[in-house]
VOPA-662612 format. One record per atom (N, C-alpha, C, O, CB): x negated, z negated, y. Coordinates in pm, whole numbers, padded with zeros to 5 digits, always signed. Glycine has a CB too. Layout:
! residues N
XZY...
END
This chain:
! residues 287
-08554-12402+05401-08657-12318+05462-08740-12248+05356-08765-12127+05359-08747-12402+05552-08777-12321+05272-08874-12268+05114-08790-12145+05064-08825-12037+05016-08876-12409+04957-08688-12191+05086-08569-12040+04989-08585-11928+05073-08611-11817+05025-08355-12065+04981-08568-11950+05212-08580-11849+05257-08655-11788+05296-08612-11681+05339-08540-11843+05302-08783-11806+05305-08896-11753+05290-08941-11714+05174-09019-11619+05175-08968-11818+05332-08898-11783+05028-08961-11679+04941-08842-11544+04888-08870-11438+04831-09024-11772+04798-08708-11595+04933-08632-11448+04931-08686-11397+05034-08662-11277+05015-08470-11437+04942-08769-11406+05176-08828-11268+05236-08942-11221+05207-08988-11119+05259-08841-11265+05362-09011-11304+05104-09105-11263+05040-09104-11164+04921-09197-11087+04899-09150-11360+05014-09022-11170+04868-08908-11104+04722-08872-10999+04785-08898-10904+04711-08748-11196+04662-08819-10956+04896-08764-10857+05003-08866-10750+05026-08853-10630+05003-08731-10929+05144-08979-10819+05079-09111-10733+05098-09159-10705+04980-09115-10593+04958-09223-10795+05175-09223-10739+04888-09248-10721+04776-09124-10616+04660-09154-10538+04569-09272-10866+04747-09026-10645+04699-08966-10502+04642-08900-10397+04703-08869-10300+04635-08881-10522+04558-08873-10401+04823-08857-10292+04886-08992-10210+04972-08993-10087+04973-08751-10333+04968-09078-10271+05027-09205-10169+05068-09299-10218+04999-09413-10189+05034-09256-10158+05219-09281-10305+04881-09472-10334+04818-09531-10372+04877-09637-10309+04884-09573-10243+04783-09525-10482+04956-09603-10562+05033-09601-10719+04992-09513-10801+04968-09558-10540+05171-09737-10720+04995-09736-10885+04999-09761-10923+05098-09839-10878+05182-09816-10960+04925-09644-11081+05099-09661-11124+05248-09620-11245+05210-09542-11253+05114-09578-11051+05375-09671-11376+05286-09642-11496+05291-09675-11562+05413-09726-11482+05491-09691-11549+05193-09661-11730+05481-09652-11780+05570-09803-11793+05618-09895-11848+05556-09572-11882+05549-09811-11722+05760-09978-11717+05772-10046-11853+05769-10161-11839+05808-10027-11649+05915-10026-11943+05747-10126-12091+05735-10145-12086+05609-10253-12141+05588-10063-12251+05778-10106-12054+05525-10113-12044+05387-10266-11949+05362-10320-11897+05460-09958-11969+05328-10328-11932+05211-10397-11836+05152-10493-11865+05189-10588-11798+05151-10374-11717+05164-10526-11999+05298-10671-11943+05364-10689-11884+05460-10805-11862+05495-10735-11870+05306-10574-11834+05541-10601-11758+05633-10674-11794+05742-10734-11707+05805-10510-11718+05664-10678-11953+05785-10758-11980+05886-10876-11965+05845-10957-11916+05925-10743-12092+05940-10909-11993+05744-11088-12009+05739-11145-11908+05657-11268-11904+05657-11149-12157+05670-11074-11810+05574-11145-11698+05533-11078-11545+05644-11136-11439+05619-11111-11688+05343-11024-11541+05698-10945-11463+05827-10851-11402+05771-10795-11445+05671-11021-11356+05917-10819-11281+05833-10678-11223+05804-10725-11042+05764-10802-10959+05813-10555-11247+05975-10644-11045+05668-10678-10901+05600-10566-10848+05562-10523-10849+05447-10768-10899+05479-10517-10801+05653-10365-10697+05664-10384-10587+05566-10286-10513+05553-10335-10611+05832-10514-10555+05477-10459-10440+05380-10421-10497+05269-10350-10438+05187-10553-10331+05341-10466-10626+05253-10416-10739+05131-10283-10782+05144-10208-10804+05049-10498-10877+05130-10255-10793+05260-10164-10958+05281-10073-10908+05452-10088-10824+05540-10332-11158+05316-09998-10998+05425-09917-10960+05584-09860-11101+05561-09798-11161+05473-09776-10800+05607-09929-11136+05728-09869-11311+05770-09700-11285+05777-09638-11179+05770-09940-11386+05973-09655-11419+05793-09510-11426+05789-09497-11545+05939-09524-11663+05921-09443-11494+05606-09471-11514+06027-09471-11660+06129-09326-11726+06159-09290-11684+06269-09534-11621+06295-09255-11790+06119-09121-11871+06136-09119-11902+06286-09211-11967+06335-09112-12017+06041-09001-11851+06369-09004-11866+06458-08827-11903+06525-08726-11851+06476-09089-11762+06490-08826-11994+06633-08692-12042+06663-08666-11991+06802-08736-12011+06902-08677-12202+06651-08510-11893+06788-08469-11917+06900-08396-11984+07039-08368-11944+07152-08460-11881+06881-08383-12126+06953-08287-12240+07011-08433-12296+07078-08450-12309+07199-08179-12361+06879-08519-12322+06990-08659-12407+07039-08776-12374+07126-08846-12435+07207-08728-12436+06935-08768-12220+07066-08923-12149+07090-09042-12203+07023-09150-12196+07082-08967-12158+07238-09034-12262+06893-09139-12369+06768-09176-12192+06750-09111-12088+06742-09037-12509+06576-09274-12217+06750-09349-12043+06673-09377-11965+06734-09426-11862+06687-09279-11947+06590-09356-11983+06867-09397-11830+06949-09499-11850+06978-09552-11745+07016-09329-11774+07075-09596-11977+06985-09734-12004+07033-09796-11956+06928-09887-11876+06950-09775-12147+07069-09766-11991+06795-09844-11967+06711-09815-11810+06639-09870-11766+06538-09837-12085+06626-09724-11752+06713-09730-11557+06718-09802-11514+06791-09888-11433+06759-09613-11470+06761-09784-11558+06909-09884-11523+06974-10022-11569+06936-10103-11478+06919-09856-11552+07087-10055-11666+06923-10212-11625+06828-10218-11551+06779-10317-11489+06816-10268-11683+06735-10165-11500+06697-10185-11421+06578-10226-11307+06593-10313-11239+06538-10086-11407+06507-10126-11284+06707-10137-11128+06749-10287-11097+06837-10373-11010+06820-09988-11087+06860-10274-11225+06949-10413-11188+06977-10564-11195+06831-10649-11106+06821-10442-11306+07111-10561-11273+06773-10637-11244+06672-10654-11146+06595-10765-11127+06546-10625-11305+06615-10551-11066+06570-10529-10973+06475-10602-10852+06559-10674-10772+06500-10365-10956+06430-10577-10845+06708-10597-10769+06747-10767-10789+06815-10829-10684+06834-10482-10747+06809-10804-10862+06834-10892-10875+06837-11020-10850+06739-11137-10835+06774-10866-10948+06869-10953-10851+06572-11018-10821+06503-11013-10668+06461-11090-10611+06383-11004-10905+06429-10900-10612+06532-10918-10471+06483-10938-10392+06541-11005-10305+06486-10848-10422+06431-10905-10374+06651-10901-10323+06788-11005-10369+06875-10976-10397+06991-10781-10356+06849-11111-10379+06839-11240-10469+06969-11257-10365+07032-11231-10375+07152-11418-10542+06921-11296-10249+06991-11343-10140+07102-11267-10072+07170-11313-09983+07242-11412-10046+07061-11092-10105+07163-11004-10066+07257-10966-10151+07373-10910-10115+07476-10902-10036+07194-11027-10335+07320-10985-10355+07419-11086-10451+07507-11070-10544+07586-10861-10394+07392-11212-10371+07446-11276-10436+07598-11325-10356+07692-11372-10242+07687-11393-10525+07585-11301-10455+07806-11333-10329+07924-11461-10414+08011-11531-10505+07968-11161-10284+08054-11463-10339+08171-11625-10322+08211-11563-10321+08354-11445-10291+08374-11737-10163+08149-11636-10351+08437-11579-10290+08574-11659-10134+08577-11620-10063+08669-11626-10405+08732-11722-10098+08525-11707-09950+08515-11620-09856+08460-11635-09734+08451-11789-09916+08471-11473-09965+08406-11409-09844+08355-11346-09783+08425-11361-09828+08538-11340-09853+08265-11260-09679+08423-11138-09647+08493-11087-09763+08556-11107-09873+08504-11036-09590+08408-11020-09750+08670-10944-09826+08701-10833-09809+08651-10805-09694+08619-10942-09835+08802-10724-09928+08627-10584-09939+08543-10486-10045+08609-10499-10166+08589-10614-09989+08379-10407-10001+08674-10340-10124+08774-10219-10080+08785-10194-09959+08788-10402-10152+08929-10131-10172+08793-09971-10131+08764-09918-10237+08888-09957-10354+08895-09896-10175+08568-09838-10183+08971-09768-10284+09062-09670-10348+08985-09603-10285+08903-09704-10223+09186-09651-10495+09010-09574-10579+08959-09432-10642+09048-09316-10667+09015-09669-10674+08924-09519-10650+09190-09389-10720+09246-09408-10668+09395-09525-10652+09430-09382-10906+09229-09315-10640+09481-09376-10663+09661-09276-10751+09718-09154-10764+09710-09380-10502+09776-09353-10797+09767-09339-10927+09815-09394-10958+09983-09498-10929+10043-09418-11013+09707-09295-11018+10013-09312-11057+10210-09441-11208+10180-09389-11311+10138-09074-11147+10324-09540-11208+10195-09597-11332+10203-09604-11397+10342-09632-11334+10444-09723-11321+10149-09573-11546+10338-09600-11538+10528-09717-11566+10568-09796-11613+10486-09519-11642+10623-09756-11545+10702-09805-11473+10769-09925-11369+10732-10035-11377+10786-09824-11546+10848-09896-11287+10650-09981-11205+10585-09871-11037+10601-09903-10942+10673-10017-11282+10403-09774-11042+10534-09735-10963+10582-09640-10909+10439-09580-11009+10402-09845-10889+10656-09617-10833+10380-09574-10713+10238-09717-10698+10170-09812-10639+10222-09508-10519+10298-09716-10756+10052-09827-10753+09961-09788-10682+09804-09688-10663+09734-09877-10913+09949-09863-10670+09802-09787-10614+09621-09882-10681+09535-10005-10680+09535-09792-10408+09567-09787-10746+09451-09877-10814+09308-09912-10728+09233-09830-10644+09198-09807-10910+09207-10021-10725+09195-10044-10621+09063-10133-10680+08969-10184-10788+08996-10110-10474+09101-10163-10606+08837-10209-10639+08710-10317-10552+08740-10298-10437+08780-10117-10616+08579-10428-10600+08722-10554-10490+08716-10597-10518+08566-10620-10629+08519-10698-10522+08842-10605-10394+08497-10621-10377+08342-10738-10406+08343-10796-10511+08315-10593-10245+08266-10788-10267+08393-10939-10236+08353-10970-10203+08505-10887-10172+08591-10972-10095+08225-11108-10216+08520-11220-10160+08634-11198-10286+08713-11182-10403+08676-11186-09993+08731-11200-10227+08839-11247-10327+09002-11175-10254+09148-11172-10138+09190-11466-10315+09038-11125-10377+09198-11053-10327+09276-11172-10389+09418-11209-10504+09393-10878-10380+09253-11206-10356+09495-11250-10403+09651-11232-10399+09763-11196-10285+09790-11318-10388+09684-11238-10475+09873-11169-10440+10014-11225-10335+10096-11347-10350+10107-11168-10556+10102-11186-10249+10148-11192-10119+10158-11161-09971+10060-11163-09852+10091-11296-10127+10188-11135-10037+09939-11057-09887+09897-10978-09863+09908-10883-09941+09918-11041-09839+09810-10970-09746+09911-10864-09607+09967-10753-09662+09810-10801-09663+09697-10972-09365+09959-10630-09695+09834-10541-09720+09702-10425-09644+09778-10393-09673+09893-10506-09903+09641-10359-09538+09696-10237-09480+09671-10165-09542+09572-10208-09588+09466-10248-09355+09643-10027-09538+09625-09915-09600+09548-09808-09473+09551-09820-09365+09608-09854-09753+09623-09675-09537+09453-09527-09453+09508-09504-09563+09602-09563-09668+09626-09374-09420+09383-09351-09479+09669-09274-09502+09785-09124-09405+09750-09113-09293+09699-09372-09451+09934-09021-09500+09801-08929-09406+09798-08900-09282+09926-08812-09196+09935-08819-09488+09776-09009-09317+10013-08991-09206+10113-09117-09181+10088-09183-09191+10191-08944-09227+10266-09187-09148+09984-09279-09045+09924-09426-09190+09902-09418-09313+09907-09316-08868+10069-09541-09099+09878-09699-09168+09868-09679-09244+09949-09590-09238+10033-09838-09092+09897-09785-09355+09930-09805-09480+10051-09952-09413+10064-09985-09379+09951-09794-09690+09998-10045-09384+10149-10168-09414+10125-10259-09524+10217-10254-09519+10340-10221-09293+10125-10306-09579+10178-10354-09732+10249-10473-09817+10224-10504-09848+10109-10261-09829+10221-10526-09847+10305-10675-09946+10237-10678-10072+10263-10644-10130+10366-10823-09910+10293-10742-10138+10112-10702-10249+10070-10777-10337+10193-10887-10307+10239-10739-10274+09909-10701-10446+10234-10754-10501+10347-10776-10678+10333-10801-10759+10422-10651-10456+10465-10760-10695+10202-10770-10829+10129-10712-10835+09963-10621-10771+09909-10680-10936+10224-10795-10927+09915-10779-10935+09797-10741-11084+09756-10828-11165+09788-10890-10882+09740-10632-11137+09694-10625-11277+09719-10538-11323+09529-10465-11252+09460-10509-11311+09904-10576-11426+09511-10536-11491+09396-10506-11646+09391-10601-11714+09430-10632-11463+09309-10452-11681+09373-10387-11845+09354-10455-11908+09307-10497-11865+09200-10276-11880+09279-10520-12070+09363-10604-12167+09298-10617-12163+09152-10526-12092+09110-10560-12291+09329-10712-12219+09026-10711-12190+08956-10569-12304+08898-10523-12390+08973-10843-12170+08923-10527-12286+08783-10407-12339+08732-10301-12341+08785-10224-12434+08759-10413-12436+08705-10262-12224+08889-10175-12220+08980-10057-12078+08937-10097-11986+08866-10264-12210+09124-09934-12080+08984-09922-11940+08969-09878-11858+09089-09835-11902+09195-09834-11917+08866-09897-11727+09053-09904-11645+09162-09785-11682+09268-09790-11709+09388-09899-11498+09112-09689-11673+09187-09556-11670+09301-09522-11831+09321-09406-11853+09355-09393-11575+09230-09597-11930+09307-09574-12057+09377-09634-12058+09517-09754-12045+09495-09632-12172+09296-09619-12066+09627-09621-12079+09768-09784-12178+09786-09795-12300+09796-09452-12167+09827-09859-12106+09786-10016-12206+09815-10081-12126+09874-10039-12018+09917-10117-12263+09689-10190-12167+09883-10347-12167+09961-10404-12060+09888-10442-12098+09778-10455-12317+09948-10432-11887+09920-10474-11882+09829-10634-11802+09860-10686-11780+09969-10368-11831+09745-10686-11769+09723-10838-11776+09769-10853-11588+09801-10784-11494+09764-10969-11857+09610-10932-11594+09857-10979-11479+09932-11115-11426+09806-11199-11510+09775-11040-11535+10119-11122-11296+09750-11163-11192+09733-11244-11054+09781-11188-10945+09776-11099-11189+09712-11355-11067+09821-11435-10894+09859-11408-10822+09704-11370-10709+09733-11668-10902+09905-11408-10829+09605-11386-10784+09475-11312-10864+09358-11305-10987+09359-11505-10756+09435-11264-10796+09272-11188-10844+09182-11239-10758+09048-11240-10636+09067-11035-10832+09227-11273-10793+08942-11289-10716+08812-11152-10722+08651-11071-10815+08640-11449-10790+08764-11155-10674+08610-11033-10657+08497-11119-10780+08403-11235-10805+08369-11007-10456+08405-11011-10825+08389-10858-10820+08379-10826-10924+08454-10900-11022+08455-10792-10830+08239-10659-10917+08566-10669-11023+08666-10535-10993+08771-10520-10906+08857-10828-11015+08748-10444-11103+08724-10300-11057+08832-10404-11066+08952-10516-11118+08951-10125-11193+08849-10332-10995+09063-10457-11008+09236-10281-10977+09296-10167-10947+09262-10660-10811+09293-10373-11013+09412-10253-10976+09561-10283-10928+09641-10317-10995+09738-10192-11063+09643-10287-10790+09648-10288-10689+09762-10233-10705+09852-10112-10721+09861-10254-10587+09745-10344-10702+09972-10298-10697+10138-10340-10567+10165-10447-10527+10120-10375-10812+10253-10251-10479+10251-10239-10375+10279-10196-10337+10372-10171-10447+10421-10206-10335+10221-10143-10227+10487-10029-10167+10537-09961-10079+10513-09990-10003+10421-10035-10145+10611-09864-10063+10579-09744-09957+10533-09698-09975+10346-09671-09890+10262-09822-09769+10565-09704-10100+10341-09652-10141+10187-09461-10159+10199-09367-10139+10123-09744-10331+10132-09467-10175+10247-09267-10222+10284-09183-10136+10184-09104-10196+10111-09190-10161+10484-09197-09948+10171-09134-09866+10077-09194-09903+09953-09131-09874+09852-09145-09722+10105-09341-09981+09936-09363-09947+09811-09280-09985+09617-09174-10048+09619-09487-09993+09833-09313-09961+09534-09221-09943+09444-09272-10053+09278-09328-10018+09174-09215-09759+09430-09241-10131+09305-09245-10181+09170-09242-10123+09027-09165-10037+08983-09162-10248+09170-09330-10181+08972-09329-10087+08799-09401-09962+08831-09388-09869+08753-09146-10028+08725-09475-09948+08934-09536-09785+08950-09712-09883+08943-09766-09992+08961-09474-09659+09165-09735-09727+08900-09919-09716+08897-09968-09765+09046-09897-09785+09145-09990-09522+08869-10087-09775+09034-10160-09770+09169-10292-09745+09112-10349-09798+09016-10151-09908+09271-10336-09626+09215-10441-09561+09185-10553-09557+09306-10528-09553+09427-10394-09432+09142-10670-09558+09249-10757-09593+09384-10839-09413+09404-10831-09322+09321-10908-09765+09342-10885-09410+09488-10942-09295+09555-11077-09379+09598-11074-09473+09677-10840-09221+09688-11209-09325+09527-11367-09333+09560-11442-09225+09554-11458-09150+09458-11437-09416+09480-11498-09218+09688-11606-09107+09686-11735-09165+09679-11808-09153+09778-11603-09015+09808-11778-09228+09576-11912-09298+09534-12011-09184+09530-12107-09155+09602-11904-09377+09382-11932-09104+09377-12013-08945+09378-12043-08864+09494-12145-08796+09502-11936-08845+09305-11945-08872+09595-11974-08745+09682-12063-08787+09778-12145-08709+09824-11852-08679+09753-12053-08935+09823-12185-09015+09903-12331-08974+09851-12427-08943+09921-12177-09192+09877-12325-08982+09707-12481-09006+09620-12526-08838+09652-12639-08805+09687-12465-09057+09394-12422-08751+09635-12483-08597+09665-12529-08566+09784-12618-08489+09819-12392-08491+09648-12432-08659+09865-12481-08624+10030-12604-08702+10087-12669-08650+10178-12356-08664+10141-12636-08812+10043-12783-08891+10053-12878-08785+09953-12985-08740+09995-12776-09086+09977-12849-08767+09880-12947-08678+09809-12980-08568+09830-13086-08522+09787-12929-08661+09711-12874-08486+09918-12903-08395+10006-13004-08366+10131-13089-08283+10162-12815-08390+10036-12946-08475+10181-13053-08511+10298-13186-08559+10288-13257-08549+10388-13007-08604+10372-13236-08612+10179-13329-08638+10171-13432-08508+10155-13543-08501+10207-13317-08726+10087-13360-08395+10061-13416-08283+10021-13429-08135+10155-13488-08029+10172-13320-08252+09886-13296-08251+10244-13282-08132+10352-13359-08127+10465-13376-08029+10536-13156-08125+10407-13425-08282+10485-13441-08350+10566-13412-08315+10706-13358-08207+10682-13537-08381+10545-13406-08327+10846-13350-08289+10966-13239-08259+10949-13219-08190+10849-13402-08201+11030-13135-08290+11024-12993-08248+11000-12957-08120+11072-12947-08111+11194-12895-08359+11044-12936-08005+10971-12905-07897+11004-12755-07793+11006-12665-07871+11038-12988-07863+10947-12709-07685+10989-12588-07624+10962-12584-07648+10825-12474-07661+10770-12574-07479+11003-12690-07656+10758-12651-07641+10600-12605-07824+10575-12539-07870+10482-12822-07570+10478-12644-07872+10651-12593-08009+10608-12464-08062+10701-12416-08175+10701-12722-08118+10621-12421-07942+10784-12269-07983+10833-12143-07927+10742-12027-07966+10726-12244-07920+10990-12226-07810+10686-12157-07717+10595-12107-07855+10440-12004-07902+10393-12300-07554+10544-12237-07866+10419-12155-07976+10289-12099-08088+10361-12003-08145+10308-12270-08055+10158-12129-08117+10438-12058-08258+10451-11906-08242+10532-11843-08342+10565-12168-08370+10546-11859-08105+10559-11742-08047+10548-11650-08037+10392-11536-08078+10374-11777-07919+10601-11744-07967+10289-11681-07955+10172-11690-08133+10096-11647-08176+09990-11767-07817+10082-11755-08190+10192-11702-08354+10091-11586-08405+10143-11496-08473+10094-11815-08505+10100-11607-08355+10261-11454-08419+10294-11279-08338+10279-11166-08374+10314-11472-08450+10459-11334-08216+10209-11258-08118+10212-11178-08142+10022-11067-08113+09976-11366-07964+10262-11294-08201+09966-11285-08266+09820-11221-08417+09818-11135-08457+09740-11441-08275+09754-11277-08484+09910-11199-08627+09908-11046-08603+09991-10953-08680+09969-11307-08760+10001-11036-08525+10056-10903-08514+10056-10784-08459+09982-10664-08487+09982-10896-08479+10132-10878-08343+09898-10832-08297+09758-10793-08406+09689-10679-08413+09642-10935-08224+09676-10853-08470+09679-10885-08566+09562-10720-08673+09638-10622-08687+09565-11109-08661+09567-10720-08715+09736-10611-08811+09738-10481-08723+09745-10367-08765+09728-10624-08917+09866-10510-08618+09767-10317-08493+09699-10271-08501+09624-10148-08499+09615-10289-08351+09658-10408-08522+09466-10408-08491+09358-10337-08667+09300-10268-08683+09199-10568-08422+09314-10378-08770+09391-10360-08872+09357-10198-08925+09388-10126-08993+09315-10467-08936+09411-10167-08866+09527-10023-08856+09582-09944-08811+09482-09852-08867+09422-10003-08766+09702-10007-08667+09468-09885-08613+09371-09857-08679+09228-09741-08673+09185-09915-08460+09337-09946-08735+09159-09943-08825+09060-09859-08973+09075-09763-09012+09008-10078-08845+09037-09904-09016+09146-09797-09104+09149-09679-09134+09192-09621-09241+09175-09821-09162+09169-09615-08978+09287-09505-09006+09308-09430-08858+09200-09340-08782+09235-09484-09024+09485-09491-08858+09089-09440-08765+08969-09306-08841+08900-09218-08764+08861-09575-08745+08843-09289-08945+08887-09281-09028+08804-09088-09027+08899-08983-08984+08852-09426-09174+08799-09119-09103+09066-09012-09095+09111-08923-08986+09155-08801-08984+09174-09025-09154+09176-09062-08851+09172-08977-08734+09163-08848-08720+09064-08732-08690+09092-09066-08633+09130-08921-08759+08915-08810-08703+08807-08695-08783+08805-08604-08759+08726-08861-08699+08657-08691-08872+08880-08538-08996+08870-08471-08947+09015-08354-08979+09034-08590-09227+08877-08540-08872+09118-08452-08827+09214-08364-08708+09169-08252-08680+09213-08528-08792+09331-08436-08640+09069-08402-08514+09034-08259-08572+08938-08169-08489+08946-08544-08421+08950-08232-08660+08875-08109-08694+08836-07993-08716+08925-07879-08693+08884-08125-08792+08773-08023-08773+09084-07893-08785+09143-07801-08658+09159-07863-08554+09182-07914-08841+09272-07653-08648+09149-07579-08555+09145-07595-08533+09366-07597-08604+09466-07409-08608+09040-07602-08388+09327-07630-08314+09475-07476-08293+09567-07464-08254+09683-07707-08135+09440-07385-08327+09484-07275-08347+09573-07234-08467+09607-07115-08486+09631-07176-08294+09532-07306-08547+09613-07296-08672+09671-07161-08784+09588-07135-08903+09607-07266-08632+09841-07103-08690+09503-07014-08795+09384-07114-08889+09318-07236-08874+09304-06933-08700+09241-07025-09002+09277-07078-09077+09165-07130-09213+09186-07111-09237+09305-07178-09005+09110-07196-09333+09119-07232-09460+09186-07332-09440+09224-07383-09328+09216-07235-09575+09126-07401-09559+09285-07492-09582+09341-07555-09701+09279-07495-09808+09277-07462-09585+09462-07696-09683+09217-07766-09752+09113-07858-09810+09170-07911-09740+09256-07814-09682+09010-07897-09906+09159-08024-10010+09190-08102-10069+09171-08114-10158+09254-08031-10066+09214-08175-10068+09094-08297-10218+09004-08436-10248+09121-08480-10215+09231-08409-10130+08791-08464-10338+08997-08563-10398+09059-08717-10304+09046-08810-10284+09124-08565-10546+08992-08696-10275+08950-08842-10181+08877-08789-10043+08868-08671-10019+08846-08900-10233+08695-08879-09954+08885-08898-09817+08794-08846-09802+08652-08763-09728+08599-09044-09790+08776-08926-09901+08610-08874-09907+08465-08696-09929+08431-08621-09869+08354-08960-10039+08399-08678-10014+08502-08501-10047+08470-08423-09961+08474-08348-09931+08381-08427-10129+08554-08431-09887+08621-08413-09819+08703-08385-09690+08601-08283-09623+08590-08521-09825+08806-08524-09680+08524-08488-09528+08469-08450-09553+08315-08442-09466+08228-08633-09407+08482-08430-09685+08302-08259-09722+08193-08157-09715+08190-08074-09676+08107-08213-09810+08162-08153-09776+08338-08000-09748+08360-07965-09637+08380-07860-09604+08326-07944-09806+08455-08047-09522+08478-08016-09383+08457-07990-09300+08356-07920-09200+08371-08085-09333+08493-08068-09352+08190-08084-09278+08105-07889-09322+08030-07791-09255+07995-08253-09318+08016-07920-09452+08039-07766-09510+08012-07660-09457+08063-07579-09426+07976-07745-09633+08051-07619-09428+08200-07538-09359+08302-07519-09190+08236-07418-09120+08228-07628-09368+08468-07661-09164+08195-07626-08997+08164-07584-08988+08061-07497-08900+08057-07728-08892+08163-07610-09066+07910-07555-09063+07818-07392-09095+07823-07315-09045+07742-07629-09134+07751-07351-09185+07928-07231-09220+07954-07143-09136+08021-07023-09160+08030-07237-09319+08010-07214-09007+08085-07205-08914+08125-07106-08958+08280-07001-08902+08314-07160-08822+08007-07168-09058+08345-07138-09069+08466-07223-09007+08607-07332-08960+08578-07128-09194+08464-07207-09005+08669-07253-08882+08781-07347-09037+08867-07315-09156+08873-07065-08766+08907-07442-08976+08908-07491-09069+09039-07479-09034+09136-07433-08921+09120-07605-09104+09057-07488-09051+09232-07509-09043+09398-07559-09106+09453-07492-09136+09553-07431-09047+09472-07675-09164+09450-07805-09241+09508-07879-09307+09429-07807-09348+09338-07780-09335+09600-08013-09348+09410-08031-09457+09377-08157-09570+09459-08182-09519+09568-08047-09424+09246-08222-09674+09444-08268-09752+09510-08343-09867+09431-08282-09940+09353-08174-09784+09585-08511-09882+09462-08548-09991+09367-08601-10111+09481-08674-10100+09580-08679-09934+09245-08526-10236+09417-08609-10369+09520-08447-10392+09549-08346-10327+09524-08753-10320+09700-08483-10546+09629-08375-10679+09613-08217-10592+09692-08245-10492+09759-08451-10865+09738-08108-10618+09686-07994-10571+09711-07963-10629+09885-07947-10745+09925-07891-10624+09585-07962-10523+09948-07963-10547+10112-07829-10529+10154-07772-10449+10080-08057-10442+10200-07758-10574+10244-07649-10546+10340-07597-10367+10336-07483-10327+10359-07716-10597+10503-07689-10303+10310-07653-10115+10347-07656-10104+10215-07611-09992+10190-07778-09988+10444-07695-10179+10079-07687-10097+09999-07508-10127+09954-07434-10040+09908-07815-10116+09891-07467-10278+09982-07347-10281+09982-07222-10178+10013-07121-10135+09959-07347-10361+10039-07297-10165+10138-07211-10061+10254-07171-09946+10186-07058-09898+10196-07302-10002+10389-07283-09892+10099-07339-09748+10059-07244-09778+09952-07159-09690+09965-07520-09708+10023-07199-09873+09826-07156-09874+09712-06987-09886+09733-06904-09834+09658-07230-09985+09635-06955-09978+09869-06811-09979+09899-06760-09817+09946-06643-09789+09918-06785-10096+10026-06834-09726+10006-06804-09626+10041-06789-09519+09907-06712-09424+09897-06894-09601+10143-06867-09557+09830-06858-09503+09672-06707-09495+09633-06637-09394+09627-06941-09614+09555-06677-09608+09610-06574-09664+09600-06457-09651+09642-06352-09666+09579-06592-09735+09617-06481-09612+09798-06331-09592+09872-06327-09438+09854-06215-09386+09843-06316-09645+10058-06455-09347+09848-06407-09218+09814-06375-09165+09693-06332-09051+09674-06478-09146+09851-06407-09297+09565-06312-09278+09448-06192-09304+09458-06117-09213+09422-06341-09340+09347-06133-09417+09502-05959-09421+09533-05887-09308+09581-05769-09271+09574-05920-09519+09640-06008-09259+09640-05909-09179+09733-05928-09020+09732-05914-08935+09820-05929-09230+09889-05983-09009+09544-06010-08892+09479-06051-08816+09514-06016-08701+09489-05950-08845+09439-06169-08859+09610-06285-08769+09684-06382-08729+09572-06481-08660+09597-06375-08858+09810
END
């Protein structure tokens, strides 16, 4: 082990000029880590997994020390939420797991998602998370939520979730601002008149702006992977679980320069079978 660590030390040191040695070494715990000096070295096994705990420290430390003002957040920030999984919970209904980065999610906001038959738009109608030391996808009791703040897997209860799409954004729609103008209006307007039906037309004429702008954003993403299927209906029929895979295997397929003819994200159903044997029989049969 000694040999081979100081030939990768010998390695760094003459090919990029770096010094680097085993991060427990130098002091590093108790005087910290100074990457313009020094670069840790962490030994790590793939038969065992001995070292990945202690990479992962590292990394959170490292980053913690360099990066503080990127990565803390507020529930005033942006919101930042990525769907992770959808999922049938029972008696609750199609929920979608998601990662909330940054901001606050609460029951009653307006949240847009993708869908493969276009936007979902829907309001959040529960917020729920697994006992503490529990994990999400183990089958329990779980606790109920009016708000949630970043950072924090959650479980969205919703409707019309069933199309929705794994590996996609989810974006919330608030008219906080356009409320505060319209109370502030009225106060200045006082009696409710034409001039105060007139704005409270253009707020709602803006918050609906505002969720188009949000539609069209998040279903940008699945637009550009429809736009790959071949329009004559040749070619396979592709499937993943995520967005993300999804537009690997596509990128893989085109480099391979194979043709598609459908594709589909979420668990493999009875029709998608149907759909791939028919692929199939109209290749034999040099359709």
């Amino acid at each position: 082990f000694r040999s081979r660590v100081q030939g990768i030390v010998a390695e760094f040191a003459k090919e990029a000029h770096i010094n680097a040695g085993l991060y427990y070494k130098r002091g590093a715990r108790a005087a910290g880590i100074d990457l313009r000096e020094w670069v840790p070295l962490v030994p790590t096994s793939a038969h065992t997994g001995e070292g990945i705990p202690d990479l992962l420290y590292l990394v959170v430390k490292i980053t913690k020390k360099l990066n503080r003002d990127q990565i803390t957040v507020t529930a005033d920030h942006k919101v930042q939420c990525s769907v992770l999984e959808v999922t049938k919970t029972e008696s609750i209904g199609t929920t979608l797991d998601v990662l909330l980065v940054s901001g606050q999610l609460s029951v009653g906001d307006t949240i847009v998602c993708a869908g493969m038959d276009g936007p979902i738009v829907t309001t959040i109608k529960g917020l729920l998370t697994p006992p503490p030391m529990r994990e999400m996808r183990v089958k329990t009791d779980y606790v109920r939520h009016t708000t949630i703040k970043a950072a924090m897997g959650v479980k969205v209860v919703g409707s019309g979730l069933n199309s929705a799409l794994a590996g996609t954004e989810l974006l919330v729609h608030r008219e906080v601002a356009n409320n505060e103008d319209h109370d502030h209006h009225n106060r200045q307007k006082g009696p409710k008149g034409a001039g105060d039906e007139l704005h409270r037309g253009q707020k709602g004429q803006k918050g609906r702006g505002g969720i188009e702008l949000l539609k069209a954003r998040c279903q940008s993403d699945v637009d550009s992977l429809l736009g790959r299927v071949d329009p004559s209906g040749d070619g396979v029929y592709v499937k993943a679980s995520t967005l993300g895979s999804l537009e690997a295997l596509l990128c893989f397929l085109e480099e391979s320069k194979i043709k598609v003819s459908g594709i589909g994200i979420g668990p493999v159903h009875k029709k998608d079978i149907t759909i791939a044997a028919a692929m199939g029989d109209k290749s034999k049969s040099g359709g």
